[in-house]
PDB file of N, CA, C, O and CB in Angstrom:
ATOM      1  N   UNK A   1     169.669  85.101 132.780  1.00  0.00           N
ATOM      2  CA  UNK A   1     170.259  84.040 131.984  1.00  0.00           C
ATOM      3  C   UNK A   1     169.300  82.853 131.978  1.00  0.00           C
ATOM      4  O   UNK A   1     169.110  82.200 133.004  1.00  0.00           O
ATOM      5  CB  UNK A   1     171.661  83.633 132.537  1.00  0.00           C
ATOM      6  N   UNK A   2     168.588  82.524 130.617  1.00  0.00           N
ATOM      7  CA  UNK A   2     168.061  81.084 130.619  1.00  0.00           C
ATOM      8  C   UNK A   2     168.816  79.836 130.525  1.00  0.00           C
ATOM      9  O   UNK A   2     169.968  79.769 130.096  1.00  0.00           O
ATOM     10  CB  UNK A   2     167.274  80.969 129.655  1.00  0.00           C
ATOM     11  N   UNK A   3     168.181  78.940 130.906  1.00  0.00           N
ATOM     12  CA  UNK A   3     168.743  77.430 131.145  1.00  0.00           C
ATOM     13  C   UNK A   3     168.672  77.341 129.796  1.00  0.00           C
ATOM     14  O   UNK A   3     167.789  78.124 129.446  1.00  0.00           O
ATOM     15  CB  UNK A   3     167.900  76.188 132.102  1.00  0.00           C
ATOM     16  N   UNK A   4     169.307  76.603 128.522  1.00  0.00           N
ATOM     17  CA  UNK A   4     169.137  75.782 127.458  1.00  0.00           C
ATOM     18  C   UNK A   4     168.153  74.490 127.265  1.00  0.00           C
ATOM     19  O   UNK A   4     167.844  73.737 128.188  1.00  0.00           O
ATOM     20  CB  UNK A   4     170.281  75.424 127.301  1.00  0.00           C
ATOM     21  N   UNK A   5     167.956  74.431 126.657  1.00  0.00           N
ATOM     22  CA  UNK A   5     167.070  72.957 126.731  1.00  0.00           C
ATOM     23  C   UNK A   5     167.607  71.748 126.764  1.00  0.00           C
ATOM     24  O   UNK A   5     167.912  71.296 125.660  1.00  0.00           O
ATOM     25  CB  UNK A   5     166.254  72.734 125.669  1.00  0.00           C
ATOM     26  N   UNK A   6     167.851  70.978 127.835  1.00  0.00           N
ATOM     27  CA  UNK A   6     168.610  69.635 127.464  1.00  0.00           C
ATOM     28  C   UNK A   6     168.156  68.928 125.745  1.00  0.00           C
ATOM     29  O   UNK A   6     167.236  69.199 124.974  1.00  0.00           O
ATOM     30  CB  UNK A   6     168.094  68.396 128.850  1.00  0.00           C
ATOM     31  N   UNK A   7     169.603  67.683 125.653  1.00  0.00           N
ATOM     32  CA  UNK A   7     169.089  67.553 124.557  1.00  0.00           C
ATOM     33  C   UNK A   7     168.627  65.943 124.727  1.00  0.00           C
ATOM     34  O   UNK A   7     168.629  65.305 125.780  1.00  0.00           O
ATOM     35  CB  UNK A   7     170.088  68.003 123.395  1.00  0.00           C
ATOM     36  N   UNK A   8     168.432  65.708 124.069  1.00  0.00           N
ATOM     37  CA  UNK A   8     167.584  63.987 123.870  1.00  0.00           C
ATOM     38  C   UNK A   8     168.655  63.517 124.180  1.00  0.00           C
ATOM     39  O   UNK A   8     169.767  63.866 123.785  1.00  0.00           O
ATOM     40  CB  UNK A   8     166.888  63.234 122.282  1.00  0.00           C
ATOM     41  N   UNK A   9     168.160  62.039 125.489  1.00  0.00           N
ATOM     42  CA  UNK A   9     169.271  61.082 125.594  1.00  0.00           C
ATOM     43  C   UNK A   9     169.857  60.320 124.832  1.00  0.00           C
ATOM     44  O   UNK A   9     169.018  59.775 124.115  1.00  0.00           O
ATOM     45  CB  UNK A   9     169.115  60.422 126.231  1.00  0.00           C
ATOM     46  N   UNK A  10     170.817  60.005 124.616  1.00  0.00           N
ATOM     47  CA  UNK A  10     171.250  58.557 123.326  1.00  0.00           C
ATOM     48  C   UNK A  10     172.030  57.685 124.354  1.00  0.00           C
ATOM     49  O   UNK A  10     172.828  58.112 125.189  1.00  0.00           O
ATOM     50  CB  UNK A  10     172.597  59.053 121.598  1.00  0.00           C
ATOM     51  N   UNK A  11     171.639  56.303 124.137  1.00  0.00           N
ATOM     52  CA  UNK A  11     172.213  55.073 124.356  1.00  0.00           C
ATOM     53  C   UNK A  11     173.923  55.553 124.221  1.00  0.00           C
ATOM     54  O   UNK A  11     174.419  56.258 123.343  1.00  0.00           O
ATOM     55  CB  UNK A  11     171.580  53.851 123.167  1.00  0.00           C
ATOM     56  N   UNK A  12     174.595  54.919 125.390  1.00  0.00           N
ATOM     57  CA  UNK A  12     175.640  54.949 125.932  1.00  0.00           C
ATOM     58  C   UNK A  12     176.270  54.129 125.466  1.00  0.00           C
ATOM     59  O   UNK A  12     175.639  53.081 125.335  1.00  0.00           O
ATOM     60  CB  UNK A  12     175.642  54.926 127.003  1.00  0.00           C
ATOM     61  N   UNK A  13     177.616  54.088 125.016  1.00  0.00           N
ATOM     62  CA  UNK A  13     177.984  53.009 124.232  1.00  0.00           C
ATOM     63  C   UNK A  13     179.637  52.987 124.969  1.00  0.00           C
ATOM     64  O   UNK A  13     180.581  52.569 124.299  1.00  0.00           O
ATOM     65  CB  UNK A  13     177.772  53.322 122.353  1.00  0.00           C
ATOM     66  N   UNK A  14     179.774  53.327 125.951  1.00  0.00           N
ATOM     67  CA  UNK A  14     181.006  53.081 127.152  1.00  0.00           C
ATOM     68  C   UNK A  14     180.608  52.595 128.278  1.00  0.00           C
ATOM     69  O   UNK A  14     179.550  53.034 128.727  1.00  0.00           O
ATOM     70  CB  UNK A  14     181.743  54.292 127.632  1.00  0.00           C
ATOM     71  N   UNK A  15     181.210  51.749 128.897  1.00  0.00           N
ATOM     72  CA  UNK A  15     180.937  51.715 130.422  1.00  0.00           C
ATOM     73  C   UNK A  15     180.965  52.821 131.381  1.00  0.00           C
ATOM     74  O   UNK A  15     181.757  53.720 131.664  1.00  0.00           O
ATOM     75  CB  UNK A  15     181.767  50.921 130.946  1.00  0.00           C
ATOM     76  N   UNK A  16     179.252  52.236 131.970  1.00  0.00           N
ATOM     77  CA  UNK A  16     178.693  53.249 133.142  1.00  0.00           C
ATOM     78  C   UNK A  16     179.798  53.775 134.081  1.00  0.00           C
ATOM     79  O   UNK A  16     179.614  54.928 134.470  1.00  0.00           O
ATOM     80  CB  UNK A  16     177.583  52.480 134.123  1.00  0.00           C
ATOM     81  N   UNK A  17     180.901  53.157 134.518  1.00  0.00           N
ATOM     82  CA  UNK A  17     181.931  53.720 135.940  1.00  0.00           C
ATOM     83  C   UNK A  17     182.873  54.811 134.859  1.00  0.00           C
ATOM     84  O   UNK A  17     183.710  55.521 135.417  1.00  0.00           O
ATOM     85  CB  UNK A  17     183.264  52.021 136.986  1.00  0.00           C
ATOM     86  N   UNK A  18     182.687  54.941 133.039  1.00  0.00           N
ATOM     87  CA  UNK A  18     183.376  56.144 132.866  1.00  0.00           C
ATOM     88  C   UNK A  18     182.439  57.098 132.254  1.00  0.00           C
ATOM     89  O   UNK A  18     182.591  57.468 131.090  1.00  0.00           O
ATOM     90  CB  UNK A  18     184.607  55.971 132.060  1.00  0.00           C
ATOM     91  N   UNK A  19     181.384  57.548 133.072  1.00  0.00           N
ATOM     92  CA  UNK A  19     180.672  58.183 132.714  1.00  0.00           C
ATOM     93  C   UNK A  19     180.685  59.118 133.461  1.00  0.00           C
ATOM     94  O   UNK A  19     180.777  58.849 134.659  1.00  0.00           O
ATOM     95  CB  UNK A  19     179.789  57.730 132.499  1.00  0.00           C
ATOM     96  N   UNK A  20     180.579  60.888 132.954  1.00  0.00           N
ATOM     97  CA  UNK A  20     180.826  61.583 133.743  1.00  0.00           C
ATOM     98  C   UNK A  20     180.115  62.784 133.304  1.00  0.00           C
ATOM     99  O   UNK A  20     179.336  62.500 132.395  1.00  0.00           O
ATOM    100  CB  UNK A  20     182.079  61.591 133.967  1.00  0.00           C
ATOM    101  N   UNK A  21     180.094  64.563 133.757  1.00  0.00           N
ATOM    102  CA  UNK A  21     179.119  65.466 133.279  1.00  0.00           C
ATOM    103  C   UNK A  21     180.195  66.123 132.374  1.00  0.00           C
ATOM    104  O   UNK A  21     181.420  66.070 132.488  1.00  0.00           O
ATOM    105  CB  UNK A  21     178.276  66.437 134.436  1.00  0.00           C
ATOM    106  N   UNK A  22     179.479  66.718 131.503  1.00  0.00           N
ATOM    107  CA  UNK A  22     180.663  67.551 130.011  1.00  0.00           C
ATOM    108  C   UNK A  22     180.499  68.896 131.148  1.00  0.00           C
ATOM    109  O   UNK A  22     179.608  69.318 131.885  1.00  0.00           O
ATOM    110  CB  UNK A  22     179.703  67.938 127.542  1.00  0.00           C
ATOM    111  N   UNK A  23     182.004  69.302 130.785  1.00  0.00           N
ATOM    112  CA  UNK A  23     182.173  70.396 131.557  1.00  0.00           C
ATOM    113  C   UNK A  23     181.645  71.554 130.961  1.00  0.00           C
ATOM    114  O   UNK A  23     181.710  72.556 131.674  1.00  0.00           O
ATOM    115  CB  UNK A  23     183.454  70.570 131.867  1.00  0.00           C
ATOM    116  N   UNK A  24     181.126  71.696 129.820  1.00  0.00           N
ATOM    117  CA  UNK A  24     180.276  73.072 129.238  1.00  0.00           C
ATOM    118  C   UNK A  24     178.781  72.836 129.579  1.00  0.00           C
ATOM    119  O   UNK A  24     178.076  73.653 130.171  1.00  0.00           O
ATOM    120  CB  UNK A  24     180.409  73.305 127.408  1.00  0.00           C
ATOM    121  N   UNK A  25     178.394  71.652 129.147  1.00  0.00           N
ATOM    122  CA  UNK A  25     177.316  71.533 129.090  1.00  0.00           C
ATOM    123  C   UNK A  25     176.084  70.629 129.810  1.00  0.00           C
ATOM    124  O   UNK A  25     174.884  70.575 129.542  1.00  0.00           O
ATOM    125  CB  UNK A  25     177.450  71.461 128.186  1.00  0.00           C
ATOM    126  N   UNK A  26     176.950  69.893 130.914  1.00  0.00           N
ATOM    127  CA  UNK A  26     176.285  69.215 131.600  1.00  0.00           C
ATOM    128  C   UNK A  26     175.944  67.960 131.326  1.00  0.00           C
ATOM    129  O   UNK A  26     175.912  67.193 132.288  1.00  0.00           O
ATOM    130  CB  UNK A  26     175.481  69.750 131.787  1.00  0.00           C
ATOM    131  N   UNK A  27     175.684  67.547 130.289  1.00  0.00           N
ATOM    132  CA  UNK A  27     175.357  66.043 129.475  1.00  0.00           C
ATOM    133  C   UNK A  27     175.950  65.051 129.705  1.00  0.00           C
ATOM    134  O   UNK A  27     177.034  65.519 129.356  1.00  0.00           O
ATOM    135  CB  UNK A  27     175.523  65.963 128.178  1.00  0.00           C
ATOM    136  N   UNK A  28     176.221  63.947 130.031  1.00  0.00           N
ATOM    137  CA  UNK A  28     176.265  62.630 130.174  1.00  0.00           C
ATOM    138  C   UNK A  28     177.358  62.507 129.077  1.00  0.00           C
ATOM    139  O   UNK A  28     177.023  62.704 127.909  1.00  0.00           O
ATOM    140  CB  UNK A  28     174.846  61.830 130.014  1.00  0.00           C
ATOM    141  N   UNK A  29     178.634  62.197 129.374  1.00  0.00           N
ATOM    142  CA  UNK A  29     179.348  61.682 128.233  1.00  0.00           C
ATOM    143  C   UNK A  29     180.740  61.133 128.876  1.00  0.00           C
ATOM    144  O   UNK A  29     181.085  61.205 130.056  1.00  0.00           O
ATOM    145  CB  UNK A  29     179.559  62.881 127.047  1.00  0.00           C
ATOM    146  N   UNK A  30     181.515  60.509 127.669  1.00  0.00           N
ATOM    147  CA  UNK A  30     182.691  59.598 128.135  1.00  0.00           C
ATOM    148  C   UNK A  30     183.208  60.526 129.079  1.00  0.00           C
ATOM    149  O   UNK A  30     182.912  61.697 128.840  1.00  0.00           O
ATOM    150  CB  UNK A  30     183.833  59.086 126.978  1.00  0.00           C
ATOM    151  N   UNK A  31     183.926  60.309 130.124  1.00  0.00           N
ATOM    152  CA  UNK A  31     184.755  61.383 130.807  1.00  0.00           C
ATOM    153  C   UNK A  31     185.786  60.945 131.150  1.00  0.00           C
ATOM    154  O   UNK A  31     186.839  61.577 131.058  1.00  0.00           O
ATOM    155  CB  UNK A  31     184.278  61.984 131.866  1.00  0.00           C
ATOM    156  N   UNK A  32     185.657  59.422 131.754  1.00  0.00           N
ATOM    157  CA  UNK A  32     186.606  59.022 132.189  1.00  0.00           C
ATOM    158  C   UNK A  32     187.462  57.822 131.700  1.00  0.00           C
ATOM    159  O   UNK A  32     186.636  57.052 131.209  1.00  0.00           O
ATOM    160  CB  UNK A  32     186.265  58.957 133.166  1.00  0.00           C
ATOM    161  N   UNK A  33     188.614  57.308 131.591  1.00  0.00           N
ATOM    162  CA  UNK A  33     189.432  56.106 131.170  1.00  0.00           C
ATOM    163  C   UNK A  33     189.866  56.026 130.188  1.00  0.00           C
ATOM    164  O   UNK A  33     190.439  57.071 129.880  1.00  0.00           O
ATOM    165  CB  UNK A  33     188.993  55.106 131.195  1.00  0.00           C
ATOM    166  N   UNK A  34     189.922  55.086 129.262  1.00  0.00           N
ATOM    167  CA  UNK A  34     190.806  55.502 128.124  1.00  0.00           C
ATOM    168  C   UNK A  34     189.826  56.485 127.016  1.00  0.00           C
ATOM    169  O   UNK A  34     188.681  56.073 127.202  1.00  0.00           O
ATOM    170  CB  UNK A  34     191.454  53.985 127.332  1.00  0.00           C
ATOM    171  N   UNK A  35     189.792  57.280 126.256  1.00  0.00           N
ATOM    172  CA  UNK A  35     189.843  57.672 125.436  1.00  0.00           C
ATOM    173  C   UNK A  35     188.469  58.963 125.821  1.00  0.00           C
ATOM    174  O   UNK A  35     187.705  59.562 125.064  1.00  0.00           O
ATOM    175  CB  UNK A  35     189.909  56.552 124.410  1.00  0.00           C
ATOM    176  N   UNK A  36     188.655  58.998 127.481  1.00  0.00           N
ATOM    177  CA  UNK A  36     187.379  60.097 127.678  1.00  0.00           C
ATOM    178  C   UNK A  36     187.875  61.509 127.518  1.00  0.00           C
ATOM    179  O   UNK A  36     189.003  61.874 127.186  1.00  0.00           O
ATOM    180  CB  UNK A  36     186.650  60.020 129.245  1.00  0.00           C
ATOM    181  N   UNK A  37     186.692  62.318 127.852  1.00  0.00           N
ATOM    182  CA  UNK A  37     187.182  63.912 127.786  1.00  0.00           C
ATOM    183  C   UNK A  37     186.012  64.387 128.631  1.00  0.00           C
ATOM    184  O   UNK A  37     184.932  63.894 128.957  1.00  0.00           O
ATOM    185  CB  UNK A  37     187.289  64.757 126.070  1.00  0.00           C
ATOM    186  N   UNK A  38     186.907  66.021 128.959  1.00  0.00           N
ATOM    187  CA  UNK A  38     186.181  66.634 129.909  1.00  0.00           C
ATOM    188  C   UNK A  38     184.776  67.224 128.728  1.00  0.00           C
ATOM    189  O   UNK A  38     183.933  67.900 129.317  1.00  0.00           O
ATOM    190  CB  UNK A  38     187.277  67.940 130.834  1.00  0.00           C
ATOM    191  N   UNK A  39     184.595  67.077 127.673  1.00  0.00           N
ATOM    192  CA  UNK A  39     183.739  67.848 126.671  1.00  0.00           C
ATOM    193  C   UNK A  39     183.217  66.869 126.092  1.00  0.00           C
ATOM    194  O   UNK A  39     183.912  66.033 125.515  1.00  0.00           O
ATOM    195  CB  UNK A  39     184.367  68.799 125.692  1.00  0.00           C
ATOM    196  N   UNK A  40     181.862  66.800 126.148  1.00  0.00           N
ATOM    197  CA  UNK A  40     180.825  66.309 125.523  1.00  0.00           C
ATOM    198  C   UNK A  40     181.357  65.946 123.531  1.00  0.00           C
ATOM    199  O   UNK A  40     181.759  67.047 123.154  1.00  0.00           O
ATOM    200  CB  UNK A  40     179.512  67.624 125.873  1.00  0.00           C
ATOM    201  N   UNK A  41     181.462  65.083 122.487  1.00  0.00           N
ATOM    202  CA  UNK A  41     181.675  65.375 121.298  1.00  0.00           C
ATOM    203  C   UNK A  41     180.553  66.895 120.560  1.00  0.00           C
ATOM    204  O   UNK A  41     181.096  67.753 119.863  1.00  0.00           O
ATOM    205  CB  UNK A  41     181.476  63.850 120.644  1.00  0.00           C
ATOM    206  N   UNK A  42     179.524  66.936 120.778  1.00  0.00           N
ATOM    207  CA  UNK A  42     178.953  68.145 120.842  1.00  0.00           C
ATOM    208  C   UNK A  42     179.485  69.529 120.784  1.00  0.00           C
ATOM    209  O   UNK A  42     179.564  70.365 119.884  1.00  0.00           O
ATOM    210  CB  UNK A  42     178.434  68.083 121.746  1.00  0.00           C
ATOM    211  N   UNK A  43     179.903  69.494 122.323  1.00  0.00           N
ATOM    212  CA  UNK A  43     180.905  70.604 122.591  1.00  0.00           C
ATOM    213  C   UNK A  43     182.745  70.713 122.375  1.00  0.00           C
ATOM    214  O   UNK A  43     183.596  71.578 122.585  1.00  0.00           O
ATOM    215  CB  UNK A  43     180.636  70.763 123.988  1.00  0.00           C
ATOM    216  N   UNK A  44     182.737  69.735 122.004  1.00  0.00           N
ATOM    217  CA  UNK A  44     184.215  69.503 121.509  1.00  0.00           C
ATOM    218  C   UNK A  44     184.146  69.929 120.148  1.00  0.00           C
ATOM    219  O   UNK A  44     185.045  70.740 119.927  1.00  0.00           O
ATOM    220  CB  UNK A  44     184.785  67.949 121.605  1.00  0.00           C
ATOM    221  N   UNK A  45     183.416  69.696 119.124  1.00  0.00           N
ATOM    222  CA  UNK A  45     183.760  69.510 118.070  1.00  0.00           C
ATOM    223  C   UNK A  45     183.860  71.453 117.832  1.00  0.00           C
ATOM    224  O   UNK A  45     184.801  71.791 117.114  1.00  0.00           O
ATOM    225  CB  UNK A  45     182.681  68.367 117.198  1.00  0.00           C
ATOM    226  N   UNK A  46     183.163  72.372 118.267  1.00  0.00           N
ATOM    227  CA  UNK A  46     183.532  73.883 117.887  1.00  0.00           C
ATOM    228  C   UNK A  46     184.829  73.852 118.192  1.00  0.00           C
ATOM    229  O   UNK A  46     185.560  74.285 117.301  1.00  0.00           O
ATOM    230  CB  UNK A  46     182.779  75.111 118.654  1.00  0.00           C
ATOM    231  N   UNK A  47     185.560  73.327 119.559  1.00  0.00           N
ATOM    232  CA  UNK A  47     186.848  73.532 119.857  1.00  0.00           C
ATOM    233  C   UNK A  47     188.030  73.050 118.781  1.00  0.00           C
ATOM    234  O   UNK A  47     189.009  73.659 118.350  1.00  0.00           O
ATOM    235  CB  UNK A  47     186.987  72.897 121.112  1.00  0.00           C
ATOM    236  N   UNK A  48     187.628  71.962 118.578  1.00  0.00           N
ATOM    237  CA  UNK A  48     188.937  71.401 117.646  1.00  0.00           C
ATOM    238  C   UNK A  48     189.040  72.077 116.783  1.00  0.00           C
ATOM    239  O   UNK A  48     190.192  72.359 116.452  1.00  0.00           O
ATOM    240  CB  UNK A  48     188.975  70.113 117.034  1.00  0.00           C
ATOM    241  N   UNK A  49     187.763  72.733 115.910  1.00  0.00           N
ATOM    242  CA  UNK A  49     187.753  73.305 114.642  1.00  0.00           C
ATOM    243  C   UNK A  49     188.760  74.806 114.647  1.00  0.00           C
ATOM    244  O   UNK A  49     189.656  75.269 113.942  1.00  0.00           O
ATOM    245  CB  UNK A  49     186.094  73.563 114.263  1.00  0.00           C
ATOM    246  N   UNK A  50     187.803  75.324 116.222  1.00  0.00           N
ATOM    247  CA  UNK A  50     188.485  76.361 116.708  1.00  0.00           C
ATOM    248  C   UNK A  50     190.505  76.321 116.357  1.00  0.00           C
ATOM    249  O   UNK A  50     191.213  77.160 115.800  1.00  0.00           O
ATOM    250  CB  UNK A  50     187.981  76.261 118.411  1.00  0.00           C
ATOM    251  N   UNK A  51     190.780  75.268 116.842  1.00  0.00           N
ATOM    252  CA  UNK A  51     192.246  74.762 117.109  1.00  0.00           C
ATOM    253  C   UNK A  51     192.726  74.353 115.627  1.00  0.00           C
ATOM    254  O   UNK A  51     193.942  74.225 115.483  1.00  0.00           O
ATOM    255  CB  UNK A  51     192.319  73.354 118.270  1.00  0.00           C
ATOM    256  N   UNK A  52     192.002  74.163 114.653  1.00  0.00           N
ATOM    257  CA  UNK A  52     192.246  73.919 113.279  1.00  0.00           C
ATOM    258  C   UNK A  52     192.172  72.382 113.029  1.00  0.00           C
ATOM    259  O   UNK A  52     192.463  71.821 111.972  1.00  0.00           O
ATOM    260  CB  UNK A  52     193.621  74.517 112.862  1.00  0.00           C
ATOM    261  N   UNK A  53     191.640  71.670 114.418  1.00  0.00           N
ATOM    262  CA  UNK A  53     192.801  70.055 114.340  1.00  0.00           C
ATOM    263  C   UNK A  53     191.203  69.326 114.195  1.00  0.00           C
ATOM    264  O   UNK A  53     190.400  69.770 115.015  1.00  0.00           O
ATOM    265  CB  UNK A  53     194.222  69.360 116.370  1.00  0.00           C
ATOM    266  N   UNK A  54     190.735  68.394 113.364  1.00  0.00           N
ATOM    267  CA  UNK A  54     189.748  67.834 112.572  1.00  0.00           C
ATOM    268  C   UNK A  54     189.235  66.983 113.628  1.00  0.00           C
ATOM    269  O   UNK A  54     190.118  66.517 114.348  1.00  0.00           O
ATOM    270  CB  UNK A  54     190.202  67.132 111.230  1.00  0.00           C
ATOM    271  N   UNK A  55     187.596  66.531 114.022  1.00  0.00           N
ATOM    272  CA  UNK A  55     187.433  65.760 114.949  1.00  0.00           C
ATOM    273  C   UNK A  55     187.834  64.510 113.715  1.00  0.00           C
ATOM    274  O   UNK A  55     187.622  64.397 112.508  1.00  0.00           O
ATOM    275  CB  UNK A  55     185.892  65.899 115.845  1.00  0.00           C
ATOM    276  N   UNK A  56     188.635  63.551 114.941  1.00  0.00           N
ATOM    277  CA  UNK A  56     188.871  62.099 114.590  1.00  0.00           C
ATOM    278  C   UNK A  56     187.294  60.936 114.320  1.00  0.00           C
ATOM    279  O   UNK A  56     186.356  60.571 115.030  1.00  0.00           O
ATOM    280  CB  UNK A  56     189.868  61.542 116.031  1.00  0.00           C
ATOM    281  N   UNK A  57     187.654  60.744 113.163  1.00  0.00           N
ATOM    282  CA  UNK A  57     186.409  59.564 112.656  1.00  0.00           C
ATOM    283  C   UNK A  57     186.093  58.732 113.946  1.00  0.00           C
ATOM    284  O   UNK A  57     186.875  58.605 114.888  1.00  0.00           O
ATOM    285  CB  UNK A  57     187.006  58.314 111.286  1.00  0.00           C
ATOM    286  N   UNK A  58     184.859  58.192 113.864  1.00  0.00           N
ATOM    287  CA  UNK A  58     184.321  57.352 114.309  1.00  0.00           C
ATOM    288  C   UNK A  58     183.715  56.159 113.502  1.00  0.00           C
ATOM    289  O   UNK A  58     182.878  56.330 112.615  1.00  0.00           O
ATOM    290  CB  UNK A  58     183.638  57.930 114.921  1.00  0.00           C
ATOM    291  N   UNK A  59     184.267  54.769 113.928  1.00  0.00           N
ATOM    292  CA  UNK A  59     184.092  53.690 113.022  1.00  0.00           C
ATOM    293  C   UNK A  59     182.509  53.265 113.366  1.00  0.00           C
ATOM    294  O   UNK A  59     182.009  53.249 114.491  1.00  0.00           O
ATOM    295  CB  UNK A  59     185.288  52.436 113.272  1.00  0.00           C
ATOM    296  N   UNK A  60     181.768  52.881 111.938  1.00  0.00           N
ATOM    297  CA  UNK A  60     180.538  52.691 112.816  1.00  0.00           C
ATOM    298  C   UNK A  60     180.022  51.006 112.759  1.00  0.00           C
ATOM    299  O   UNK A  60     179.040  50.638 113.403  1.00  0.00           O
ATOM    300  CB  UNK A  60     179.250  53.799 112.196  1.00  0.00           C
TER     301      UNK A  60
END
């Protein structure tokens, strides 16, 4: 089994104390407090689709 290639960091745009590892994939992402998840948006977004239920917009 090969390792994947990490992917490029991006600027964090939550506070550092809710930062946590995506449970598929290892990456740096919201995890914790209001509005975190155990899944990277990356790895979330096959799931929801999976589930039929649309990832929610992001205001930019």
């Amino acid at each position: 089994m090969t390792t994947p290639a990490p992917r490029p960091s991006t600027p964090l745009s939550y506070p550092s104390d809710q930062v946590g590892r995506c449970a598929r994939c290892h990456q740096p992402c919201h995890r914790y407090g209001y509005g975190g998840n155990p899944l990277c948006l990356q790895c979330l977004e096959p799931v929801r689709a999976a589930q039929g239920r649309p990832m929610p917009q992001v205001a930019a």
